[in-house]
Steps between C-alpha positions, in 0.01 A plus 500: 500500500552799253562403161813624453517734218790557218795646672823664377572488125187269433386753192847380373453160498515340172278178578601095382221343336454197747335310268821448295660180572842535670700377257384844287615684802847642401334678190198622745795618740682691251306797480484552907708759676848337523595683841130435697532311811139480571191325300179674587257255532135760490280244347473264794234413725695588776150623681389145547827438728568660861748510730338313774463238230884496375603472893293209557511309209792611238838548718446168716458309153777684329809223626234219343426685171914543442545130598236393269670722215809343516363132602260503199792656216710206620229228506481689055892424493633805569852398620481786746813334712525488870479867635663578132447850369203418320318392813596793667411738263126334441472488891600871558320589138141328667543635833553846397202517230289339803632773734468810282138390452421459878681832526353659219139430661563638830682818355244603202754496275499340138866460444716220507868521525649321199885575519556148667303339196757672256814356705353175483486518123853687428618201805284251217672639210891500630473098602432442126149336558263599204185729552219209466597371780505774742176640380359127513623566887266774534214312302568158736501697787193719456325138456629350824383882675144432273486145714622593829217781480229256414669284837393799681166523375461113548610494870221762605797797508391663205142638424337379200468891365911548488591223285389664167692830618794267669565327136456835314837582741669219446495598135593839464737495763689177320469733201658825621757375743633213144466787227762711789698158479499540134593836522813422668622193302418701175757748660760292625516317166588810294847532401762246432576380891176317455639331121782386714315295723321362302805414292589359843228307511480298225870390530441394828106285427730360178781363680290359794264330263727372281403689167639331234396736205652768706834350593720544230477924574525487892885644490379764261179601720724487809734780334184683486432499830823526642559170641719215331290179482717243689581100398396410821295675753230406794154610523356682841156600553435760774306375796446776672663845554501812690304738243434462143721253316460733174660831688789258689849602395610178282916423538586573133627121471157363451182577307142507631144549414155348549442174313196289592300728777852512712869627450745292363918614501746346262759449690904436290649174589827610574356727754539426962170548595625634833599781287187639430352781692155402501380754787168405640403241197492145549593294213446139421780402305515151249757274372749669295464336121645606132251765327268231354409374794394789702114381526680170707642759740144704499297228596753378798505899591108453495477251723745637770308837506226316603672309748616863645157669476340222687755540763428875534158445484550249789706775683848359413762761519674487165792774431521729229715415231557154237368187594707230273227235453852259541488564891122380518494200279356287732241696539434550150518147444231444740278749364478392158447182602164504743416117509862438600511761798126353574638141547822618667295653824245214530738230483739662777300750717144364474555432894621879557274628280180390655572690836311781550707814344622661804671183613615377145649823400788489791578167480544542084712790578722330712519190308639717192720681704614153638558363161757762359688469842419157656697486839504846591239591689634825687551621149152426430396673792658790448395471178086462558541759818398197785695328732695183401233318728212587319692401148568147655130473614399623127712214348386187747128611394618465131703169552213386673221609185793419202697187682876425431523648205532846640869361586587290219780711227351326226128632528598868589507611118150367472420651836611846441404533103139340712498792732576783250226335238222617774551868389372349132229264585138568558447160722713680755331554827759813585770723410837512660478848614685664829296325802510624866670284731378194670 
């Protein structure tokens, strides 16, 4: 291949020391062109790279190298959340840096498009998350890139010359595309929008925690912001959400803002949840408790948007809107309590349990169907989508793996809370999930 040589506007280019760490970055950044949308990357050695070599080896590993990114920041602790913005945008942010450079090597060219990278940082910048962390994104990132690289190299798919010129990549491309980053939350932050969030912010991370030398001014940092701090109130977190939780259209009734690596919303007491018009957001809602008590109604709101997460992770539909953890106390109950859901399933399903899953998974199905409407089996039919023959089949294989007590009143609570404690137990040989019919 050609190296490719400067193109457009390269004489321009005022260049970022890369051997500044990144935290210097936002004074390195100042002095750059404000309105570029490209970083000219001339000092490369793209010659040592070809096309045929990009084809072959970089695109097929690029869906490894993103889910390495984002599997290694979250092994660090970055709470990332399930398919949460932040995941998104270091998915899309990896993918496109590894695309522009298979794209810049087959083109000649030496630019990088680096308008995306400035979103991401404005995007950074109006959640309320600080600077140190998104530019320890980039840094975290650029390592688990560094690593997948030297995967490459130590599977045979790499050639021993290109990892010197692979890691010099890594680097300056982790440089350029974070000080564009910088560039945009530097922006966004100007101006007193940004002082109001962050205003926000704090009111909201010293409620939830339970500040104490902050909570004798809460009223008066509420009038600040516009929002009257409430007697009692419940705490949501957002689970998930059709965009970016920082540009969704809040009702005016609550407050909300990103404590903790995910967004938590104050929600009044006195308020009907129905009543909120939460679009596409879904929103794990606690107990609602006086003022000094909101961490109580955090850590319950906690738990249940883990309960909903793994049941969108395992597919579960869940609707948009307020979950009250209320409605899925059982559930919560058996989640904070392992060793007791543990017990539960071995000392009433063992039998079930040990059939292979595609023959235990039915028969659980049917046996919780059977225990919130014991008798009616055309209901249950109707309800599992099989014919009322195949649900009394089902149920004689459980009677004969479980015995009487299938039938006896005074075991069904242990029964059913039994059945629903498989979803939180790792001895579990299944999941009750939607099974085709016998």
């Amino acid at each position: 291949m050609t190296a490719p040589g400067p193109g457009p506007g390269a004489g321009a280019r005022l260049p970022v020391d890369r051997s500044l760490p990144l935290t210097s970055l936002p004074a390195a950044v100042a002095a750059r062109d404000g309105d570029a949308t490209v970083a000219v990357l001339d000092d490369l050695p793209w010659p040592r790279f070809d096309a045929a070599l990009v084809d072959a080896v970089i695109r097929p590993a690029i869906g490894e190298i993103v889910d390495r990114v984002v599997a290694e920041l979250e092994a660090r602790g970055e709470d990332t959340g399930l398919d949460g913005p932040i995941e998104r945008g270091v998915r899309t942010a990896t993918e496109r840096a590894l695309r522009q450079f298979s794209a810049a090597v087959e083109t000649g060219t030496v630019e990088v498009d680096v308008r995306f990278y400035r979103g991401l940082g404005a995007r950074h910048a109006r959640a309320g998350l600080p600077l140190a962390q998104l530019l320890g994104l980039f840094g975290s990132g650029g390592l688990a890139c560094w690593r997948a690289i030297a995967e490459l190299h130590g599977s045979g798919r790499l050639p021993d010359d290109l990892v010197p010129p692979a890691g010099e990549f890594v680097m300056a491309f982790v440089q350029e595309l974070s000080s564009a980053a910088a560039v945009g939350y530097a922006t966004e932050m100007g101006g007193g929008a940004a002082r109001s969030r962050t205003r926000r912010t704090e009111l909201v991370r010293a409620i939830i925690e339970g500040d104490e030398a902050q909570a004798s001014d809460l009223a008066t940092r509420g009038h600040e912001v516009g929002w009257p701090v409430p007697r009692t109130l419940s705490v949501g977190v957002v689970v998930a959400s059709g965009g970016v939780a920082s540009e969704h259209g809040w009702p005016p009734q609550v407050i909300a803002a990103p404590v903790r690596g995910r967004w938590s919303v104050l929600v009044p007491g006195g308020l009907d949840l129905g009543d909120l018009d939460l679009g596409e957001v879904t929103l794990a809602v606690g107990p609602r408790v006086p003022l000094d008590r909101a961490p109580e109604s955090a850590a319950v709101a906690d738990d249940l948007a883990r309960l909903l997460a793994s049941q969108l992770r395992d597919r579960v539909a869940i609707a948009p809107g307020a979950h009250r953890a209320v409605d899925h106390a059982v559930d919560l109950a058996l989640l904070r309590s392992p060793a007791l859901a543990d017990e539960l399933v071995t000392e009433w399903l063992a039998p079930l349990l040990a059939l292979p899953a595609r023959r235990a998974e039915p028969l659980l199905e049917t046996l919780e169907a059977w225990l919130a409407s014991p008798g009616h089996l055309t209901a249950i039919g109707r309800q599992l989508h099989v014919h009322v023959r195949t649900v009394r089949y089902r149920l004689d294989a459980v009677r004969e793996l479980l015995g009487a007590v299938v039938d006896e009143p005074s075991a069904r609570t242990d029964l059913a809370l039994a059945v629903r404690a498989v979803r939180h137990t790792a001895n579990a040989a299944v999941q009750p999930t939607a099974a085709a019919d016998d």
